[in-house]
mmCIF file of the C-alpha atoms, coordinates in Angstrom:
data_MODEL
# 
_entry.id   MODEL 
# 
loop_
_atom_site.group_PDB 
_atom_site.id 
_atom_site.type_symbol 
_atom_site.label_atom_id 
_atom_site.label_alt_id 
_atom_site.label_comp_id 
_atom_site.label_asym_id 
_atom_site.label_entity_id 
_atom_site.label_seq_id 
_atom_site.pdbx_PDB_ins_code 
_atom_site.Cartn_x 
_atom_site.Cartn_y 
_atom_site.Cartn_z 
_atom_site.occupancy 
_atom_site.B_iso_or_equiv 
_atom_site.pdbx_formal_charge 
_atom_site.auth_seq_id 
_atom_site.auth_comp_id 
_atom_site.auth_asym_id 
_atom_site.auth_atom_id 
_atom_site.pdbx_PDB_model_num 
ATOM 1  C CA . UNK A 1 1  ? -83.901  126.375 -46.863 1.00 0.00 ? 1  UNK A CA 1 
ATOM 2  C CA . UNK A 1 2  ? -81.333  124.093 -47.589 1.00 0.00 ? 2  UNK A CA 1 
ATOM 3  C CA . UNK A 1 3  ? -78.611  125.444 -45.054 1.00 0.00 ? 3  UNK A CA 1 
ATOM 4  C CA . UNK A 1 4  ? -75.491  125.850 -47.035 1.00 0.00 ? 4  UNK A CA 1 
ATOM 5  C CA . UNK A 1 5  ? -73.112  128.142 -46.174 1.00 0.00 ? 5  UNK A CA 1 
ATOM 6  C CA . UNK A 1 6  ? -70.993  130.438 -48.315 1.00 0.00 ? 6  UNK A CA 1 
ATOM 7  C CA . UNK A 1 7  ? -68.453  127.609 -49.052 1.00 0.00 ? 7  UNK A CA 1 
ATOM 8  C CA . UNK A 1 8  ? -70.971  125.055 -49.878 1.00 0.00 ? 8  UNK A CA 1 
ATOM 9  C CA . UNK A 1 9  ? -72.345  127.858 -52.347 1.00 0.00 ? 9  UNK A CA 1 
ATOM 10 C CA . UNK A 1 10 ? -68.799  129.131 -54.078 1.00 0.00 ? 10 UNK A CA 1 
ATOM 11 C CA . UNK A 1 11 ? -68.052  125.476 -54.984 1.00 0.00 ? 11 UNK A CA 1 
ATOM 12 C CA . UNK A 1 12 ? -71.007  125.028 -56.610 1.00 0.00 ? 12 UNK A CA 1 
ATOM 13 C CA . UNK A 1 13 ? -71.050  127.877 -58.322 1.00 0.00 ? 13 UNK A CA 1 
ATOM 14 C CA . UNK A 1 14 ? -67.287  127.014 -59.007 1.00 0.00 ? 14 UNK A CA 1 
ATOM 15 C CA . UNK A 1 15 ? -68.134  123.400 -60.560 1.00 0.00 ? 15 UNK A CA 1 
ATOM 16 C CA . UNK A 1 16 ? -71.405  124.797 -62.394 1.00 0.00 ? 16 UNK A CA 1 
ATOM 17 C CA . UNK A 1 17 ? -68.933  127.269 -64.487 1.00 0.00 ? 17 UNK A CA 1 
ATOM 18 C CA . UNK A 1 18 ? -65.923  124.433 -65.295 1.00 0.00 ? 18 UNK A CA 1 
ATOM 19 C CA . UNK A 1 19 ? -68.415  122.645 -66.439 1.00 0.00 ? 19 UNK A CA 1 
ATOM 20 C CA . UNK A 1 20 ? -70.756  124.543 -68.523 1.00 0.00 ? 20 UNK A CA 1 
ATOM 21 C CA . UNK A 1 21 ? -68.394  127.448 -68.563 1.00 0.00 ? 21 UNK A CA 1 
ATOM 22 C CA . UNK A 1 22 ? -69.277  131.194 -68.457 1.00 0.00 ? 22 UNK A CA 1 
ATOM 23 C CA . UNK A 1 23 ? -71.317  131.536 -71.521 1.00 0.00 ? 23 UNK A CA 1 
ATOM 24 C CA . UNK A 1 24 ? -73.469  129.246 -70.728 1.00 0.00 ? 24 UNK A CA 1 
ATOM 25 C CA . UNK A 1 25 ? -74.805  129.281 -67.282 1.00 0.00 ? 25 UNK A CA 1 
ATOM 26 C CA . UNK A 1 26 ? -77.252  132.589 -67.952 1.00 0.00 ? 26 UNK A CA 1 
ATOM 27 C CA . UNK A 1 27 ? -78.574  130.507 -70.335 1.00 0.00 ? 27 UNK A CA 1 
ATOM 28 C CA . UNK A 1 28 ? -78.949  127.621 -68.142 1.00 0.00 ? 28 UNK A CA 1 
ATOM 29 C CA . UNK A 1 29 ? -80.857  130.000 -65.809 1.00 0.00 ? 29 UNK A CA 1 
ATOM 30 C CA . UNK A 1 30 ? -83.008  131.540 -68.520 1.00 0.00 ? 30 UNK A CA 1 
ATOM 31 C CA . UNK A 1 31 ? -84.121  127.962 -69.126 1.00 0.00 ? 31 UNK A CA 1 
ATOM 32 C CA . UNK A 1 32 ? -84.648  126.132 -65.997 1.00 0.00 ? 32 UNK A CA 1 
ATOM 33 C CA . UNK A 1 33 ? -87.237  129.685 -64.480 1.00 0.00 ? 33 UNK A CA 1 
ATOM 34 C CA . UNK A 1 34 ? -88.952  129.079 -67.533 1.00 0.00 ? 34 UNK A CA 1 
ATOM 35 C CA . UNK A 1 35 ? -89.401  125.333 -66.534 1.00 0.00 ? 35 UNK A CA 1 
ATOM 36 C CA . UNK A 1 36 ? -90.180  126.187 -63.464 1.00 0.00 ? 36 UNK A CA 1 
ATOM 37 C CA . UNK A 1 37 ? -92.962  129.577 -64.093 1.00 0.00 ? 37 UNK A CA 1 
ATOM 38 C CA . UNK A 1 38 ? -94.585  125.996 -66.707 1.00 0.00 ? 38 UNK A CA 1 
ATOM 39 C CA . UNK A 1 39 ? -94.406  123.751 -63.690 1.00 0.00 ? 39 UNK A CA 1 
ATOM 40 C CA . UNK A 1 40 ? -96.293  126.312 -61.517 1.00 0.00 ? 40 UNK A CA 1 
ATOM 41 C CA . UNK A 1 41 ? -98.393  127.394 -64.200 1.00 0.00 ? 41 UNK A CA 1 
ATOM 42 C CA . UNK A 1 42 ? -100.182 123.672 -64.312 1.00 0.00 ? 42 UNK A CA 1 
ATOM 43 C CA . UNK A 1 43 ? -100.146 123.186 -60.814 1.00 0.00 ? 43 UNK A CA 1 
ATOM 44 C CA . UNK A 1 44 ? -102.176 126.262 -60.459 1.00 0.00 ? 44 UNK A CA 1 
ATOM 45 C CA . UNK A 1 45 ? -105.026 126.203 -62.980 1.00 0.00 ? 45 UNK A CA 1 
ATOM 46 C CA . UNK A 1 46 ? -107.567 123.452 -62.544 1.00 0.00 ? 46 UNK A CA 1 
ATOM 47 C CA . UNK A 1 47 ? -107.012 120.180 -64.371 1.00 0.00 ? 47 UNK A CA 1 
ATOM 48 C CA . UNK A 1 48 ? -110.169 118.287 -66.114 1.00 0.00 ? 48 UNK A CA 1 
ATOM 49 C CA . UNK A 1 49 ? -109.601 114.548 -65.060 1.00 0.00 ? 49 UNK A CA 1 
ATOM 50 C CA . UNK A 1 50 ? -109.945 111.730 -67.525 1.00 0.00 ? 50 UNK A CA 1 
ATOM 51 C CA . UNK A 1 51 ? -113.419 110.473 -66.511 1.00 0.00 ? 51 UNK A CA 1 
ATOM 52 C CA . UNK A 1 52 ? -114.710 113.974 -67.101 1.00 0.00 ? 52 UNK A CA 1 
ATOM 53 C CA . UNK A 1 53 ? -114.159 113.831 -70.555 1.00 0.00 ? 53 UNK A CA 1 
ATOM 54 C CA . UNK A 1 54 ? -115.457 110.091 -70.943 1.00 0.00 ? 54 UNK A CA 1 
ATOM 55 C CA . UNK A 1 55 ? -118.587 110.775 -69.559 1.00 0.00 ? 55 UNK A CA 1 
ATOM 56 C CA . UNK A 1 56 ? -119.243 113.836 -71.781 1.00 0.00 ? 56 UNK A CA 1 
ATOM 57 C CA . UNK A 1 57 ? -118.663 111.817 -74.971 1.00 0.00 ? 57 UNK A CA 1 
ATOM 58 C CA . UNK A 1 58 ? -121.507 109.331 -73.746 1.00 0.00 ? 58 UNK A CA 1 
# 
C-alpha cells in the first residue's frame, strides 16, 4: 500500500514510542480504530441532504 520496508516501519514504530512512550500507544490505537469504524460508519449509511429537510418544513 504504501511500500515501506521493514526499516521504514521499525523507525516509526521507534519515534511513535519516544514520543508517546509505551503506555500510551495501545491507547493511541484504541482511539484512532474507533475514529476510523465512526468515519466508515457515516460514509456508509445514507445521508438526508439539507434541501430535504427544507422542503418538508414547507
Amino acid at each position: 500500500m504504501f511500500n515501506l520496508g521493514w526499516l521504514e516501519v521499525a523507525l516509526i514504530v521507534l519515534v511513535a514510542v519516544l514520543i508517546f512512550g509505551p503506555k500510551k500507544i495501545p491507547e493511541l490505537g484504541g482511539a484512532l480504530a474507533k475514529s476510523l469504524r465512526g468515519f466508515q460508519n457515516e460514509l456508509k449509511k445514507p445521508t438526508d441532504s439539507p434541501n430535504d429537510e427544507d422542503q418538508q418544513s414547507d
